[in-house]
Legacy VTK file of the C-alpha trace (Angstrom):
# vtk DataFile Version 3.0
C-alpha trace
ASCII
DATASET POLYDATA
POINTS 201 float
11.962 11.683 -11.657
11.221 14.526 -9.316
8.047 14.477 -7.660
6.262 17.751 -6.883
3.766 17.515 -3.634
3.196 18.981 0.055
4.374 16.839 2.634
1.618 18.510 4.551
-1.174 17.125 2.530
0.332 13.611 1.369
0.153 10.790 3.367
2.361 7.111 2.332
0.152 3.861 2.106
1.352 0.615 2.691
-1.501 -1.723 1.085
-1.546 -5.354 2.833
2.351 -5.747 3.610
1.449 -8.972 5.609
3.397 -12.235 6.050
0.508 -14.332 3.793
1.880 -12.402 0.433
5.233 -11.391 1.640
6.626 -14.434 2.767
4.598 -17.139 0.499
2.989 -18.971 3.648
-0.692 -18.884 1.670
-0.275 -17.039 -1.535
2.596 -16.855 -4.315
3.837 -13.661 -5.320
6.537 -11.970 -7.604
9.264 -10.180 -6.951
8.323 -9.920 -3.066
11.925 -10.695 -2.027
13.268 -7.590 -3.775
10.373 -5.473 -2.866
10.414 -5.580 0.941
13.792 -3.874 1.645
13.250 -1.183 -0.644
9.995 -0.770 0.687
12.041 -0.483 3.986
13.871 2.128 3.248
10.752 4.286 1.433
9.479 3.766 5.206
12.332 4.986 7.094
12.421 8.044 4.481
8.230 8.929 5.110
8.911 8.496 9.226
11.932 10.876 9.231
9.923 13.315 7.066
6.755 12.814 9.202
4.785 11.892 6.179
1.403 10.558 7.441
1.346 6.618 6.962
-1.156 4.186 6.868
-1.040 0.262 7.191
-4.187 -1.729 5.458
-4.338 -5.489 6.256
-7.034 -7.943 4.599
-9.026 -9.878 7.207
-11.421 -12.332 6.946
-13.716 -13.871 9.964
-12.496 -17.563 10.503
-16.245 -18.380 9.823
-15.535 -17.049 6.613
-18.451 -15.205 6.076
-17.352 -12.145 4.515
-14.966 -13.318 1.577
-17.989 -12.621 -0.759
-16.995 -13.594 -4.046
-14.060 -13.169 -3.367
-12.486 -17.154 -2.872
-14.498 -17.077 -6.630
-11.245 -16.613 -8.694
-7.555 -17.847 -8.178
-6.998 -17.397 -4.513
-6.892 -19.553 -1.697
-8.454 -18.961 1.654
-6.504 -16.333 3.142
-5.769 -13.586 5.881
-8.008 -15.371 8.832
-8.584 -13.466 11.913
-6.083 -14.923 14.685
-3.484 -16.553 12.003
0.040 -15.581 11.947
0.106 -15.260 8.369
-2.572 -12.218 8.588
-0.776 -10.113 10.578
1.975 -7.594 9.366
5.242 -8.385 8.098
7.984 -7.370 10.996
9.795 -5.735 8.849
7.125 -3.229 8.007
5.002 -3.334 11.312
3.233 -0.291 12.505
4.589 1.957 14.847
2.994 4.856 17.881
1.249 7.268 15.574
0.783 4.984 12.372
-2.492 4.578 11.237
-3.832 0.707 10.758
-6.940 0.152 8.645
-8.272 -3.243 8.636
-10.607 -4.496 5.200
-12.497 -7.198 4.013
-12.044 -6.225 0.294
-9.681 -5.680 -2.555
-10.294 -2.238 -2.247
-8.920 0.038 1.024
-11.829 2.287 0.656
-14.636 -0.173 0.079
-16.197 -0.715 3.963
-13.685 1.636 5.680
-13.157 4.478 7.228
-10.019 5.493 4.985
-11.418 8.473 3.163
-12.715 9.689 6.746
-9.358 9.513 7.926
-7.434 10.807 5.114
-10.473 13.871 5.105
-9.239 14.705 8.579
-5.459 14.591 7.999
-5.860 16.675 5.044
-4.547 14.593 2.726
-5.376 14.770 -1.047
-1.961 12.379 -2.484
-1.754 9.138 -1.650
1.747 7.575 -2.323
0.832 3.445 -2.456
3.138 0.282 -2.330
2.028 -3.083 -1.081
0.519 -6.612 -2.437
-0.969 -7.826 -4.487
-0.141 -5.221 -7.601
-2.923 -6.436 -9.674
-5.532 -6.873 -6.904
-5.739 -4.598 -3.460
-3.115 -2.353 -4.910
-4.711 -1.352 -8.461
-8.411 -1.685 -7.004
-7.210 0.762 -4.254
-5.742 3.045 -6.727
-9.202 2.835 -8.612
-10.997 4.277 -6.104
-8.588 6.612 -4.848
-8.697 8.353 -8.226
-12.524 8.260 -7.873
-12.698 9.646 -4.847
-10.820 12.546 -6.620
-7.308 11.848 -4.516
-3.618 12.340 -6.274
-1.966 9.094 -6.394
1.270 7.774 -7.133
2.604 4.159 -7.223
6.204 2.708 -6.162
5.916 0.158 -8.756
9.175 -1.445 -7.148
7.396 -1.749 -4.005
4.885 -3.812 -4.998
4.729 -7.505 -5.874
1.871 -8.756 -7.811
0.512 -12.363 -8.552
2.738 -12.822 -11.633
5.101 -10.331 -13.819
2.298 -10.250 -16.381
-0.487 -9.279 -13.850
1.727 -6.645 -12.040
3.012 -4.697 -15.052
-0.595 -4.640 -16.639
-1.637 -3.360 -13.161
0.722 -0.526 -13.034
-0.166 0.444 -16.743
-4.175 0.347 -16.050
-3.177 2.929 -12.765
-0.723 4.879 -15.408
-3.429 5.023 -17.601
-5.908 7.071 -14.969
-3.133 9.214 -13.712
0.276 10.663 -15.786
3.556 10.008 -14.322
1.510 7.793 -11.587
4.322 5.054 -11.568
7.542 6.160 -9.721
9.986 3.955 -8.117
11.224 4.090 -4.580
14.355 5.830 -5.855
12.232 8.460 -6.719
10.089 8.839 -3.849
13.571 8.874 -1.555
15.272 11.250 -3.195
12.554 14.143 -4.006
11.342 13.434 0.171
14.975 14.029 0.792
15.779 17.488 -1.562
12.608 18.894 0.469
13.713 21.237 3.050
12.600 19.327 6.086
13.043 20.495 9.811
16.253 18.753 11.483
16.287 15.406 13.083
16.363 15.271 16.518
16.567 12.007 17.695
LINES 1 202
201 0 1 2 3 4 5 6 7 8 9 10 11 12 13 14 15 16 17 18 19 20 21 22 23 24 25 26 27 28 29 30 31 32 33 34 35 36 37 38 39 40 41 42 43 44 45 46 47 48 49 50 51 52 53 54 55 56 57 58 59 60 61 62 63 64 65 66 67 68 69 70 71 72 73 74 75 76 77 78 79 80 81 82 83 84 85 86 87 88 89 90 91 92 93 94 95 96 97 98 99 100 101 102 103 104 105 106 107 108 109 110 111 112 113 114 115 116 117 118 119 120 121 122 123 124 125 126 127 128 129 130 131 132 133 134 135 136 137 138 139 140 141 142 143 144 145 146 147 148 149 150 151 152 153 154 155 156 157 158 159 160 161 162 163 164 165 166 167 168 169 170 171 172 173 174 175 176 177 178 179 180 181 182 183 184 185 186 187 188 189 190 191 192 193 194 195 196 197 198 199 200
């Protein structure tokens, strides 16, 4: 599939790509083996276009005292303040002129400053891939639709808490949005047929 938007106003956001859901250490999660080196090279694509991109990472006080409801359901205590597991995976880390948003929520929106920042850059798409599918991911997407953005998610970018959870995450974010689920195929490949300024590095 072809996608149709303005570099200009579209920025790439990489939802809670850190080494507690990527690399098992706290939580379990599907699929996040095949996900991280496409979501590698859907990275390397945004950079060389000079897409916007933004990094969110879940933190939680070591006190604990802003979880909220969250430790409520089936996750663990997770993403502490000062633990390796809570920082980004090397793979994916932020680089000079990347934006890093850190949350205490599911959502990216909920206690941030990321509509601020995506009001300045002039963004209105976001184009999402991260962990968990059926958690930060799909609430993220929620709001991002009611804050009246474009989104689109690389569904093979994502890893969710189980196959079941992830697809019926990616067909709730179908459902607010047409053609919302791409895959990173697509993303490369319509970044790369736009008629972007040479690389000079």
């Amino acid at each position: 599939m072809t996608l149709k938007f303005n570099v200009q106003s579209t920025a790439l956001l990489l939802i809670d790509f850190q080494r507690d859901f990527l690399q098992g250490e706290v939580l379990q999660t599907v699929g996040a083996s095949d996900v991280l080196h496409k979501a590698e090279k859907v990275l390397a694509v945004a950079r060389a276009a000079e897409i916007p991109i933004i990094h969110t990472k879940e933190v939680h006080r070591e006190q604990m005292v802003d979880f909220g409801r969250e430790l409520d359901g089936a996750e663990p205590i997770h993403c502490l303040e000062n633990h390796p597991g809570t920082n980004f995976h090397p793979a994916l880390y932020p680089i000079d002129q990347e934006f890093t948003i850190e949350k205490r929520r599911y959502s990216a929106f909920f206690a941030t400053d990321l509509d601020l920042l995506l009001r300045g850059l002039k963004v209105d798409t976001l184009i999402m891939m991260g962990t968990l599918t059926n958690v930060c991911v799909h609430y993220t997407a929620v709001d991002a639709h009611q804050h009246d953005y474009f989104f689109y998610v690389i569904e093979d970018c994502c890893a969710g808490s189980d196959w079941d959870a992830h697809r019926s995450a990616l067909k709730a974010m179908e459902y607010l949005q047409q053609k919302a689920r791409i895959t990173h195929l697509d993303f490369v490949s319509s970044v790369t047929n736009l008629k972007l300024p040479p690389c000079t590095v």
